[in-house]
C-alpha positions in Angstrom: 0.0 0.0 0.0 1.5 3.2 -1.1 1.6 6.2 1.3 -1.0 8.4 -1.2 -4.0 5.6 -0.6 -3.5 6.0 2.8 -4.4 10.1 3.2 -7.5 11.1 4.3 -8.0 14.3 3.0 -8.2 17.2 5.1 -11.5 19.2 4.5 -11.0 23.0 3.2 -13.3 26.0 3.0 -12.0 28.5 0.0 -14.0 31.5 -0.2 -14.6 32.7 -4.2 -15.8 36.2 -3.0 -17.0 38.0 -6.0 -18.1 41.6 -6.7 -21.7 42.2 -8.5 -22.9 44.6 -10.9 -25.7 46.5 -10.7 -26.9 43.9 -13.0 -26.4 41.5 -10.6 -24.0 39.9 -12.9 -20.7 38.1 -11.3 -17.8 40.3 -12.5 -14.2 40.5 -10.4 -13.2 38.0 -8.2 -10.5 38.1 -5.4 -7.7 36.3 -5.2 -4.6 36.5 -2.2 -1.0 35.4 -2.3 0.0 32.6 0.5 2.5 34.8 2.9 5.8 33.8 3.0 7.1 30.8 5.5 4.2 28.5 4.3 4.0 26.0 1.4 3.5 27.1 -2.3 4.5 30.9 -0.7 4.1 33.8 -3.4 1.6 31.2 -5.1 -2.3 33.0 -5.8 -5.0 31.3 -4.6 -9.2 31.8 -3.4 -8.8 32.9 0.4 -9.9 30.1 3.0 -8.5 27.0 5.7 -8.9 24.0 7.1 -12.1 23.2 9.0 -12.0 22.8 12.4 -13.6 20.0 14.6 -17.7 20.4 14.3 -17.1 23.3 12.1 -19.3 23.3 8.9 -18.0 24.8 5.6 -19.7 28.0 6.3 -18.3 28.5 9.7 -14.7 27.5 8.5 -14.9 30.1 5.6 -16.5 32.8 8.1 -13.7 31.8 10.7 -10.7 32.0 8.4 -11.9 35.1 6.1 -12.3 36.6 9.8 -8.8 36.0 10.3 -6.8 36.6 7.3 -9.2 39.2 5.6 -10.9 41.1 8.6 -14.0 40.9 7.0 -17.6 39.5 8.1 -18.9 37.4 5.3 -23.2 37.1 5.0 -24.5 34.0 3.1 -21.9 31.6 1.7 -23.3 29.2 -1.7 -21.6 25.9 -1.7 -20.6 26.0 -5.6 -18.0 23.0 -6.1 -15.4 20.6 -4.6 -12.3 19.3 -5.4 -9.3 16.5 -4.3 -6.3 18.2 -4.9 -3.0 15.3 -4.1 -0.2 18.0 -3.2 3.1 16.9 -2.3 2.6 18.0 1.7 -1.1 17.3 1.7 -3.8 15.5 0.5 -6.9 18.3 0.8 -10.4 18.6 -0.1 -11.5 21.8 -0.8 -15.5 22.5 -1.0 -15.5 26.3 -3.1 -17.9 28.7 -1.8 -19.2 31.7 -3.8 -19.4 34.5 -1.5 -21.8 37.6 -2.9 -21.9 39.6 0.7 -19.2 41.1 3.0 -18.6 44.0 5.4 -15.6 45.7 6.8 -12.7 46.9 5.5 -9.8 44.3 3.9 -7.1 43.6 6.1 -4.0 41.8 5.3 -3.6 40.6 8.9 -1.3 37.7 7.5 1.1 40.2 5.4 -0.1 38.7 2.3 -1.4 40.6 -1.1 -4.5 40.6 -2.5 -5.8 41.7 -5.9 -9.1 41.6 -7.7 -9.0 39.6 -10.6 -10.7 38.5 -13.7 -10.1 36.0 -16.7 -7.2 35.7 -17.9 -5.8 35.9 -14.5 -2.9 38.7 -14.4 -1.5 37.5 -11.2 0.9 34.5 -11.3 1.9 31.6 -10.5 -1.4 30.5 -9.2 -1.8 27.8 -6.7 -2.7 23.9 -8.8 -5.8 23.8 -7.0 -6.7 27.6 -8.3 -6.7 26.5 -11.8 -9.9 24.4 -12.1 -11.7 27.2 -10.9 -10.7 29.7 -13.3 -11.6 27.1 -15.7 -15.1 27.1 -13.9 -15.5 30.3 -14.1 -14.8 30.3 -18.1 -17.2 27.7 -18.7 -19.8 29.4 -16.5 -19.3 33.2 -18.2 -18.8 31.3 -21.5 -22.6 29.5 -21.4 -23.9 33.0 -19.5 -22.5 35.5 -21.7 -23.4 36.7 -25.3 -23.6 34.1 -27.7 -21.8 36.2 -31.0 -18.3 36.6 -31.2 -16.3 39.4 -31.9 
């Protein structure tokens, strides 16, 4: 039996907090750096953690965007999850579109954060950031106009 079979996953909340239009439509999305001193440091990824014992995903991704961002986040929409097999980690993370927020950003662990949208101008992102930008082509790419050029 190889080491991989044998890790449990550890369950993740990543927060996809996205700004609306006054359309409503989804438009920039945020994205932070991982502060230096942990793994993939300098990488860009969706802000979030690990869950804690008899946390749900809700309360993990309100705990953590607490923490790192400063904010207070309202309703939370489970939108998809993912296995990612790193080399440190085996993780499951469960993406959460997040619509609502209050307070002002802080970047309370000296990391960066930038608003983004497709193509991503911040690089290198994290390996478990990539299906989601993918996500969010295919989702814009059904939603949007239907003409090119």
């Amino acid at each position: 039996m190889s080491e991989a079979t044998e890790r449990t996953p550890v369950d993740v909340a990543v927060g996809v907090l996205i700004e609306r239009d006054a359309a409503g439509n989804e438009g920039r999305f945020l994205l932070t750096s991982r502060p230096e001193g942990k793994v993939y440091a300098g990488y860009w990824e969706f802000p979030g953690g690990k869950l804690e014992a008899g946390e749900s995903v809700h309360q993990a991704l309100a705990r953590e965007l607490h923490e790192e961002l400063g904010i207070t986040i309202g309703e939370s929409h489970a939108w998809r999850k993912l296995v990612m097999d790193y080399p440190h980690a085996r993780v499951r993370l469960h993406f959460c579109k997040v619509f609502d927020w209050q307070g002002e950003f802080q970047m309370r662990e000296q990391q960066t954060m930038a608003w983004e949208q497709l193509p991503v101008q911040s690089q290198p992102v994290l390996p478990g950031t990539i299906p989601v930008l993918e996500w969010f082509a295919q989702e814009r790419h059904h939603a949007g106009p239907t003409h090119h050029g």
